[in-house]
Residue frames as qw, qx, qy, qz and C-alpha x, y, z in Angstrom:
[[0.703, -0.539, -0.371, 0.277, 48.79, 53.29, 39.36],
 [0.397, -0.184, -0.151, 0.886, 51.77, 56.13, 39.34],
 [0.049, -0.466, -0.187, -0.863, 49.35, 58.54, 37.65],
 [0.524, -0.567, -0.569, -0.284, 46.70, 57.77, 40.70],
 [0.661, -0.665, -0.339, 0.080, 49.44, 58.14, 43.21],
 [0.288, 0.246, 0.110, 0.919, 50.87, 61.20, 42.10],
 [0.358, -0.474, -0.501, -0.630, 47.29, 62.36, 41.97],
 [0.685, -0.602, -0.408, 0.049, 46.65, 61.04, 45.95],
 [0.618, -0.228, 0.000, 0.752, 50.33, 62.77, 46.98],
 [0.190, 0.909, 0.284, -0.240, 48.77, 66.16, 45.37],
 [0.625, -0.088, 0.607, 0.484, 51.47, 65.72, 42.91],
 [0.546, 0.544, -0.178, -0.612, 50.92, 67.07, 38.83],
 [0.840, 0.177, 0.491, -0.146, 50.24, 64.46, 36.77],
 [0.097, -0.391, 0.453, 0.795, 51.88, 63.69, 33.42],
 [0.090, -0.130, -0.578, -0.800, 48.95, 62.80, 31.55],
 [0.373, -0.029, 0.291, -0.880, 46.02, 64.65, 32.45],
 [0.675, 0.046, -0.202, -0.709, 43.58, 62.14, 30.82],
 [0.421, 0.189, -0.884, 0.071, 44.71, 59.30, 32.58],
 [0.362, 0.204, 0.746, -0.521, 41.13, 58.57, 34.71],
 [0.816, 0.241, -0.263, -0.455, 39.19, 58.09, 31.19],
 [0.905, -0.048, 0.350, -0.237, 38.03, 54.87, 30.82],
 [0.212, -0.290, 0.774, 0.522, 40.22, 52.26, 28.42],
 [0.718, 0.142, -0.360, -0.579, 38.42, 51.38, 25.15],
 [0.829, -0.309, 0.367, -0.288, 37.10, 47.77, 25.61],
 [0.385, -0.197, 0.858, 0.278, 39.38, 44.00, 25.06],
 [0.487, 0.229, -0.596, -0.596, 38.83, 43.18, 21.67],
 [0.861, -0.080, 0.114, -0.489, 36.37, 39.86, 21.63],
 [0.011, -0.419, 0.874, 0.245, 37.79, 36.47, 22.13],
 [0.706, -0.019, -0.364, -0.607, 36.20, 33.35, 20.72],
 [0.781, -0.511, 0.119, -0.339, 35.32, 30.77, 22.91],
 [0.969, 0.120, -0.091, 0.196, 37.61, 28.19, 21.69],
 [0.500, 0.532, -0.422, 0.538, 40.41, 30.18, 22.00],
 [0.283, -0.609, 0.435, -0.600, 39.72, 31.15, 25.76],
 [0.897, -0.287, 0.277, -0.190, 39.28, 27.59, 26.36],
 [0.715, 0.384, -0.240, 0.533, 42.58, 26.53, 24.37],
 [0.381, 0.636, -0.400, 0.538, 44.31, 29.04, 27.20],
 [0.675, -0.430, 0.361, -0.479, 42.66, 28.39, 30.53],
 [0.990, 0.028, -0.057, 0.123, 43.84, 24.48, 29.20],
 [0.640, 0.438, -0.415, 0.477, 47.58, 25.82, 28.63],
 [0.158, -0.559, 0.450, -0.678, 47.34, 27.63, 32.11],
 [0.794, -0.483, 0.171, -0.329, 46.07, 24.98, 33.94],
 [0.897, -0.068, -0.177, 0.399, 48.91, 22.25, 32.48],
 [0.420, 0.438, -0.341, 0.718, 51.83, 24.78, 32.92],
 [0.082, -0.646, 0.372, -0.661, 50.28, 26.05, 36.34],
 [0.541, -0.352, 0.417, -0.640, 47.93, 24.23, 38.05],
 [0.924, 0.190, -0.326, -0.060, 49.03, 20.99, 37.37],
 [0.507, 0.451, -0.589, 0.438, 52.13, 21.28, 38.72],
 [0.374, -0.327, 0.269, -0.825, 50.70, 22.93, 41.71],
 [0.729, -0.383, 0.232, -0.518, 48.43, 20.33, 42.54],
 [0.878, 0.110, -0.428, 0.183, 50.80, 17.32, 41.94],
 [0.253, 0.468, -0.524, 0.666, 53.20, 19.21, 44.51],
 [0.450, -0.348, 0.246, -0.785, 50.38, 19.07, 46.82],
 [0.931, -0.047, -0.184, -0.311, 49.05, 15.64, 46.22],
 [0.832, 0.081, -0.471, 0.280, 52.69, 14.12, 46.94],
 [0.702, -0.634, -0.182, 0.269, 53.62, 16.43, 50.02],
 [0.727, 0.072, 0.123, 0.672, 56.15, 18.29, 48.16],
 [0.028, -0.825, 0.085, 0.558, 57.13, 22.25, 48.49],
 [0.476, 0.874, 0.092, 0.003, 58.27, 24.33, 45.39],
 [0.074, -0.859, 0.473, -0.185, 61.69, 24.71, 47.20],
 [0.815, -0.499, 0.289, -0.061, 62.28, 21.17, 48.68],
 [0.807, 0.392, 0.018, 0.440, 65.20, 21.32, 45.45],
 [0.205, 0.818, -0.238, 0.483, 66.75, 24.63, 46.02],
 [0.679, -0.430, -0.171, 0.571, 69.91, 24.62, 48.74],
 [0.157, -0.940, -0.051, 0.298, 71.30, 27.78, 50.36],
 [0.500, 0.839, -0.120, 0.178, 73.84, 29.87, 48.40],
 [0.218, 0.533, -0.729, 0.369, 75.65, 29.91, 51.18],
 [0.682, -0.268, -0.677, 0.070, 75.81, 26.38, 53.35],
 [0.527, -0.342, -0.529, 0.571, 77.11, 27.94, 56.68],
 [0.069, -0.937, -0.310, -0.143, 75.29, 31.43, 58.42],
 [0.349, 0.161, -0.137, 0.913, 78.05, 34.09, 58.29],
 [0.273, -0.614, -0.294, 0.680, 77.89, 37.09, 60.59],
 [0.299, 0.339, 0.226, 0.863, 77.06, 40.51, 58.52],
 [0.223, -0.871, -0.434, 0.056, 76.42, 43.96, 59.18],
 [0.094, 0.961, -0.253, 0.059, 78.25, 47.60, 59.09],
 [0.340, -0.732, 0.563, 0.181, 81.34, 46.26, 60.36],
 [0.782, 0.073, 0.531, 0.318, 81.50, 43.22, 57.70],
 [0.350, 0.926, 0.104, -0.098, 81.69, 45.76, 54.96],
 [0.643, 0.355, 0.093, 0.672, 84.51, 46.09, 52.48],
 [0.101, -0.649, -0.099, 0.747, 86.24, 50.20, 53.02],
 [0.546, 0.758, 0.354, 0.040, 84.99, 52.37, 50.55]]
């Protein structure tokens, strides 16, 4: 991505060969790509749709850092 948008910004590039192609993913076997699409679905999309099924946000645990909205802006600043 930086070499593309160097490249779009008429920029020099630092490596010049960096629009060849990549060599290809080595081959997985089937079992294994179905052993990880299983771990990704309990660790993600499990959770994900149990949050949904009971009505529940991702956040409805997390409270504010701070409890009460404070005023801020150039004048709240410390002097440097």
């Amino acid at each position: 991505m930086a070499q593309e948008a160097l490249s779009a910004l008429a920029q020099p590039v630092s490596d010049p060969d960096w629009r060849a192609p990549l060599d290809p993913a080595p081959a997985v076997a089937r079992r294994e790509q179905v052993a990880e699409t299983a771990r990704w679905a309990r660790a993600y999309a499990a959770p994900w749709v149990h949050r949904r099924l009971t009505g529940r946000s991702s956040g409805d645990s997390v409270t504010a850092k701070i409890a009460e909205p404070t005023p801020f802006g150039p004048a709240d600043l410390p002097d440097a």
